[in-house]
N, C-alpha and C positions, 0 to 999 in steps of 0.2 A: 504494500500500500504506500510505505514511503519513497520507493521508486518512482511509481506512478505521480505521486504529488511534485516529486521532484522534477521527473519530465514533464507537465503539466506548467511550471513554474517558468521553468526553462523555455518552453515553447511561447507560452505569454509573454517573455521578456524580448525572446527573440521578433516577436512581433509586433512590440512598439518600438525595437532598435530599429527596425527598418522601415516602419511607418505602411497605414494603409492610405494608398495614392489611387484612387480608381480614377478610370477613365470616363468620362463625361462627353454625353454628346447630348445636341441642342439643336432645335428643328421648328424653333420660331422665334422671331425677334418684335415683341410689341414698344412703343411709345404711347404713354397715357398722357395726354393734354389736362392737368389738372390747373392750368396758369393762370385761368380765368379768363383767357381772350383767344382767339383765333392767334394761330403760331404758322408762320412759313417757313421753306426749303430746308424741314428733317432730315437729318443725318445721321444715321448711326451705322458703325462700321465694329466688327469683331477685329481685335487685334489678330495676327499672324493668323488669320482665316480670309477667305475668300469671300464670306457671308460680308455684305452692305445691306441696308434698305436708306430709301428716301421717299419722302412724301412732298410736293408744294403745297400742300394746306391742310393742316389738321384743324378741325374747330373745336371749340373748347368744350371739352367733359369727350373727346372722340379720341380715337387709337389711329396711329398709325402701325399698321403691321405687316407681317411678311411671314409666312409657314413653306417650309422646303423639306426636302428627306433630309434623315438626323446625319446630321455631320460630326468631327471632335471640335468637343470646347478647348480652346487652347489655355485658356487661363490666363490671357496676358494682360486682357483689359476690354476696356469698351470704349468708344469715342463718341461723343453726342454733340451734334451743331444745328439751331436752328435761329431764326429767326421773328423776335417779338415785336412789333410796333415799331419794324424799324432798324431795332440795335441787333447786330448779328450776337451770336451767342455761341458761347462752346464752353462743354461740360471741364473739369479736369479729366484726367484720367482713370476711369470707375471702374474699380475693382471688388465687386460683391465675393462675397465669401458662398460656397455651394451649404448647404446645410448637412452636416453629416446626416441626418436621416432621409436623405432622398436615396434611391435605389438608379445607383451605376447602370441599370439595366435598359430603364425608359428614358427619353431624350428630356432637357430641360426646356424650356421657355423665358428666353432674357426675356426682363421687363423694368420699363424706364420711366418714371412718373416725371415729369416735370409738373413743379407746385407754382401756385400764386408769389410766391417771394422770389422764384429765379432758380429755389434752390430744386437736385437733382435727385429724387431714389430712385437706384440701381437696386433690385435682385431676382431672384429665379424662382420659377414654380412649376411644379412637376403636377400633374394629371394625376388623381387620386387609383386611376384603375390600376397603378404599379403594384403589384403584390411584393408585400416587406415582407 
């Protein structure tokens, strides 16, 4: 029995030394207009991915979006540029975190709210039909 714990112990160690990294793939890119006014020439681009979408006029409380077959998330960032009243706009760098409880197996869904203030949420949502 104390074998058995002892490789059990071992095997657990061995498996946060190396960390669980799964692979993630994404096969829709939404924008939420929550700004409170009509927004023009949407831009959101996947780092080190091939994945863009753009929109010329989102109105407000509306999505711009885009569904494709699941590709990999690269993880490197997101890029968001559009246009309010005028002043061109661009996001920083957005880097959302994937939530450990989604399932590696079904694709994600970026999702990018733009708020009444300017400011930007970035993060992801996965489709409840994934079996945990």
């Amino acid at each position: 029995m104390r074998k058995l714990a002892i490789l059990l112990s071992s095997l657990a160690t061995a498996a946060c030394a190396t960390g669980y990294n799964p692979t993630y793939r994404f096969n829709q890119i939404q924008v939420v207009n929550l700004s409170g006014s009509n927004i023009e020439n949407v831009g959101v681009r996947v780092i080190d991915s091939e994945k863009a979408i753009s929109c010329d006029e989102v109105a407000m409380n509306a999505v711009c979006e885009d569904r494709f077959g699941p590709r990999l998330f690269p993880q490197q960032g997101i890029e968001l540029s559009w246009t309010d009243s005028g002043d061109n706009r661009k996001s920083e760098l957005l880097t959302p975190k994937i939530p450990v409880t989604f399932y590696a197996a079904s694709p994600l869904r970026v999702v990018v709210e733009i708020n009444e203030d300017g400011s930007v949420k970035p993060f992801f949502e996965q489709d409840s039909q994934a079996k945990r």
